[in-house]
C-alpha positions in Angstrom: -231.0 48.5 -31.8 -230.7 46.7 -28.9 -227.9 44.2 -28.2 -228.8 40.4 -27.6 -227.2 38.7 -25.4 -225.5 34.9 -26.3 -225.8 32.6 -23.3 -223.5 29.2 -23.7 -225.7 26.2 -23.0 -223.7 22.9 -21.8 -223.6 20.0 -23.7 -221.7 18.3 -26.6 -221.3 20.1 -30.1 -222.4 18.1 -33.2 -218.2 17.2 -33.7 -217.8 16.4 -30.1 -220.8 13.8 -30.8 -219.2 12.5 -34.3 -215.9 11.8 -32.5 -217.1 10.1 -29.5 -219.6 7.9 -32.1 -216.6 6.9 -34.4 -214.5 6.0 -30.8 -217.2 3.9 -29.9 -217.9 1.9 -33.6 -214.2 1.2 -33.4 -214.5 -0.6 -30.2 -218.0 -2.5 -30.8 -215.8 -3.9 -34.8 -212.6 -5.1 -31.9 -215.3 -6.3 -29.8 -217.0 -8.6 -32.5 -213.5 -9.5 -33.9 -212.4 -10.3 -30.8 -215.9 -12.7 -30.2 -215.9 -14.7 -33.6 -212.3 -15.1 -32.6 -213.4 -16.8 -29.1 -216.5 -18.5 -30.6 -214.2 -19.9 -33.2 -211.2 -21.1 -31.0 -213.4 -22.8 -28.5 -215.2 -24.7 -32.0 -211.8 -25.9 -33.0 -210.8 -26.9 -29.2 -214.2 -29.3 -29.4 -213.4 -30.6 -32.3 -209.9 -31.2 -30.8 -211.2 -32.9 -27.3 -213.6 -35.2 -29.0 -210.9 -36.2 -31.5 -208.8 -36.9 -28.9 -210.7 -38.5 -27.2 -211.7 -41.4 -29.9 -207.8 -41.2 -30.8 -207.1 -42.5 -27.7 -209.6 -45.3 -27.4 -208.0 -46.3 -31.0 -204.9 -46.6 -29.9 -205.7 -48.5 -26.8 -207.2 -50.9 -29.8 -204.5 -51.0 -32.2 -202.0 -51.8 -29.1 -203.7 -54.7 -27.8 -204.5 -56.0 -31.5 -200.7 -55.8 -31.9 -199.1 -57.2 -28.8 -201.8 -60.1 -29.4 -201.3 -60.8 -32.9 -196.9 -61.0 -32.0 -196.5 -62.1 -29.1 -192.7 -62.5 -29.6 -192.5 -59.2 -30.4 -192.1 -56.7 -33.2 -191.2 -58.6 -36.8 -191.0 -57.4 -40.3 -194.9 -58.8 -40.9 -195.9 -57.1 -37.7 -195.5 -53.7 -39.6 -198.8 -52.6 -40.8 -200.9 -49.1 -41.8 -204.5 -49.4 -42.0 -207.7 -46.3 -43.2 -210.7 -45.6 -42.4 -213.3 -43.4 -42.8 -216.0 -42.1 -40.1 -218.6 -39.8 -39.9 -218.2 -38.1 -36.6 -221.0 -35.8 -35.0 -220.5 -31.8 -35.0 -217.8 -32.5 -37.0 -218.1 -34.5 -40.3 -216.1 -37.1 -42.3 -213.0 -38.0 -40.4 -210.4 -40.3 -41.9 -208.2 -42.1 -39.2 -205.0 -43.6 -40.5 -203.7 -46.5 -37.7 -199.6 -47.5 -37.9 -197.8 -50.6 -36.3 -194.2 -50.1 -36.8 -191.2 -51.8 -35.3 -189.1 -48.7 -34.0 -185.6 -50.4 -34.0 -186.3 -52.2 -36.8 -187.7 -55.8 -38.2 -184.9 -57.6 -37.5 -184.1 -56.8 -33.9 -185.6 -58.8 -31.0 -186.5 -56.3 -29.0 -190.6 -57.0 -27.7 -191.6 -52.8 -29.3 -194.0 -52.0 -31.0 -194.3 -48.2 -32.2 -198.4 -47.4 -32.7 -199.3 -44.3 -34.3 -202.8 -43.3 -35.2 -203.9 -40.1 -36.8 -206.7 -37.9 -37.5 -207.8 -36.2 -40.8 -210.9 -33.6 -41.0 -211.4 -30.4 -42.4 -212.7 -27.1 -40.5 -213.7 -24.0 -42.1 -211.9 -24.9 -45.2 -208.8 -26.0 -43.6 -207.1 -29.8 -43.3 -206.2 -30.2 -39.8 -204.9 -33.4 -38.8 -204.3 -34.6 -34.9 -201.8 -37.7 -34.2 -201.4 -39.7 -31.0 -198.4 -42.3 -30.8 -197.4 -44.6 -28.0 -195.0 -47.2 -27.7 -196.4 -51.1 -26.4 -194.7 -54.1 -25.8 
């Protein structure tokens, strides 16, 4: 009988190649976690600038309304909360809740009004709300 000879040949074995495929699935899943995380943050920081955007153009409303309406400043009838509902592009139905308050109260003199108006949608399945305030005399 003659003896054979067994040469090694380079390469990777069949569990080398297992291993470095299960490495590499693990990484692509964090990958794709970690870009519907992305995708989804930057949706909701949209939704959040164009919100903000048409909360601030309502409150520059709801303060001139005020200070026009009271000239002599924050009174008891002053004090006010009005809703409405809006359909909003890209991100659906919206309902914006406006407040005129009188911060230090009906019956002091002071020319103050406290204006808050807020923003109600839903995302995902989720209520968010986002709420801009400022204070007008």
């Amino acid at each position: 009988m003659i003896p054979t000879k067994h040469t090694l040949q380079s390469g990777f074995s069949a569990v080398e190649l297992l291993i470095t495929l299960f490495i590499a699935s693990i990484f692509l899943f964090a990958g794709f976690q970690l870009y519907t995380q992305v995708t989804r943050d930057s949706k909701d920081a949209g939704y959040t600038s164009k919100l903000s955007g048409m909360l601030y153009e309502k409150l520059q409303t709801a303060t001139s309304t005020a200070t026009a309406a009271y000239p002599n400043g924050c009174v008891s009838a002053s004090a006010s909360s009005s809703t409405n509902s809006e359909q909003v592009e890209g991100i659906g139905s919206v309902t914006f809740t406006t407040t005129v308050s009188c911060p230090q109260g009906a019956s002091a003199s002071a020319d103050l009004f406290l204006i808050k108006v807020k923003a109600s949608y839903t995302s995902n399945g989720v209520a968010k709300e986002l709420e801009h305030a400022i204070y007008a005399n």
